[in-house]
C-alpha positions in Angstrom: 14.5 -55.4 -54.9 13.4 -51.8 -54.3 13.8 -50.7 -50.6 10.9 -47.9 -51.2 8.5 -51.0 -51.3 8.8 -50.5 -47.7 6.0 -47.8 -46.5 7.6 -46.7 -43.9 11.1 -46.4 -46.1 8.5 -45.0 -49.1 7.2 -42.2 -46.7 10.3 -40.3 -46.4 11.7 -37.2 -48.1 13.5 -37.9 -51.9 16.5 -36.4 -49.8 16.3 -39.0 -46.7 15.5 -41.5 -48.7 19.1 -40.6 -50.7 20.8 -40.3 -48.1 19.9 -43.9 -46.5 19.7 -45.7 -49.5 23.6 -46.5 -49.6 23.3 -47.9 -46.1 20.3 -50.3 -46.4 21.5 -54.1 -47.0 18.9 -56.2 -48.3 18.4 -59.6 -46.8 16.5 -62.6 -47.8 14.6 -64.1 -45.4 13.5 -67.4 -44.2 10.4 -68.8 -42.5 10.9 -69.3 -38.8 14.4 -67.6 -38.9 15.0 -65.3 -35.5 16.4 -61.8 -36.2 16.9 -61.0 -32.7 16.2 -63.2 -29.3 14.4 -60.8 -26.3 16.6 -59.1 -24.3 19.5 -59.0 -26.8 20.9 -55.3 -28.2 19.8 -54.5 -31.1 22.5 -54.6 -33.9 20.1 -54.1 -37.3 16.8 -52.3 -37.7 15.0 -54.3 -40.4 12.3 -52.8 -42.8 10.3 -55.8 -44.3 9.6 -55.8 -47.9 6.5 -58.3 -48.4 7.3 -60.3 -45.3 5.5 -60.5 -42.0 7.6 -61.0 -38.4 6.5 -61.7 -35.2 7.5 -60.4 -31.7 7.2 -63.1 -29.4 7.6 -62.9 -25.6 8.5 -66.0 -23.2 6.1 -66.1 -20.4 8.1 -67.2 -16.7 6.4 -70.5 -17.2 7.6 -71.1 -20.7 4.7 -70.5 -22.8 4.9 -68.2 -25.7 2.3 -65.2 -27.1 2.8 -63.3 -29.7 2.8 -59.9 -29.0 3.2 -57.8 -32.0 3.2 -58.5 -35.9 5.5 -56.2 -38.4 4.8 -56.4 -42.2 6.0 -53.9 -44.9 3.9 -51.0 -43.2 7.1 -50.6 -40.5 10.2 -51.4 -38.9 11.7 -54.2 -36.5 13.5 -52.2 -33.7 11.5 -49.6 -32.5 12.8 -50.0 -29.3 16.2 -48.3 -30.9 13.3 -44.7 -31.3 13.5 -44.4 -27.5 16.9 -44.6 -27.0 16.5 -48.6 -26.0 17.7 -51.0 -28.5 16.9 -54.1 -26.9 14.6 -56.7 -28.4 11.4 -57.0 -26.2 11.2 -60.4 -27.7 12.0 -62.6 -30.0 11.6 -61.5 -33.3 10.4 -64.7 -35.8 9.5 -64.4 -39.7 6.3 -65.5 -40.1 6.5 -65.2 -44.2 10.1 -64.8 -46.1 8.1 -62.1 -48.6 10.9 -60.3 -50.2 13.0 -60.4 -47.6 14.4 -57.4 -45.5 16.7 -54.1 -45.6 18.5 -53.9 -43.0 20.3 -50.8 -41.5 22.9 -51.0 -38.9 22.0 -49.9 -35.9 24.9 -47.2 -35.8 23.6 -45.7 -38.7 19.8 -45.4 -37.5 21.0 -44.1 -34.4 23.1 -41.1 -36.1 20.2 -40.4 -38.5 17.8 -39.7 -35.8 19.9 -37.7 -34.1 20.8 -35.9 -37.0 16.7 -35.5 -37.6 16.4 -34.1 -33.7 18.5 -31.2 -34.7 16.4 -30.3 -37.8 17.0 -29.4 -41.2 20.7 -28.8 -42.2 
């Protein structure tokens, strides 16, 4: 498995990309598995490699929608960007694909702090 297969991982600088790549931990995946449940903090960011997810949100009445769909173009936890990381639903795989890479939370939130402060 090749984390670059990832757009989003595939778009960034040879150097990021280095310096991540120690960090991300794949993870196969399975049809119907939850990664996160709405309102939980966020402990992974997850960039999907082949696979689709879906956020779903729990209406007050108990019926479902699904509000967003993540394939290999992004990330699952963009929440974690604005300084937020809770799920805003539950977050459902919709096809295994190849799986996910996974980066601990910790570590996404030092490296975008470390990209606010601009080159070193």
């Amino acid at each position: 498995m090749n984390p670059s297969s990832n757009r989003l991982l595939a778009s960034l600088s040879p150097a990021d990309y280095q310096r991540l790549l120690p960090d991300l931990k794949y993870r196969p995946l399975k049809v119907r598995q939850v990664l996160s449940k709405g309102g939980d903090r966020l402990t992974d960011i997850y960039f999907p490699d082949k696979s689709l997810c879906s956020i779903v949100s729990t209406m007050d009445d108990g019926a479902s929608v699904e509000v967003a769909m993540i394939g290999d173009e992004g990330m699952i936890g963009v929440a974690a960007l604005l300084g937020e990381p809770i799920a805003s639903g539950d977050v459902v795989v919709q096809a295994a694909g190849n799986g996910a890479y996974a980066l601990r939370l910790e570590v996404f939130e030092r490296e975008t702090v470390l990209a606010r402060l601009g080159p070193r």
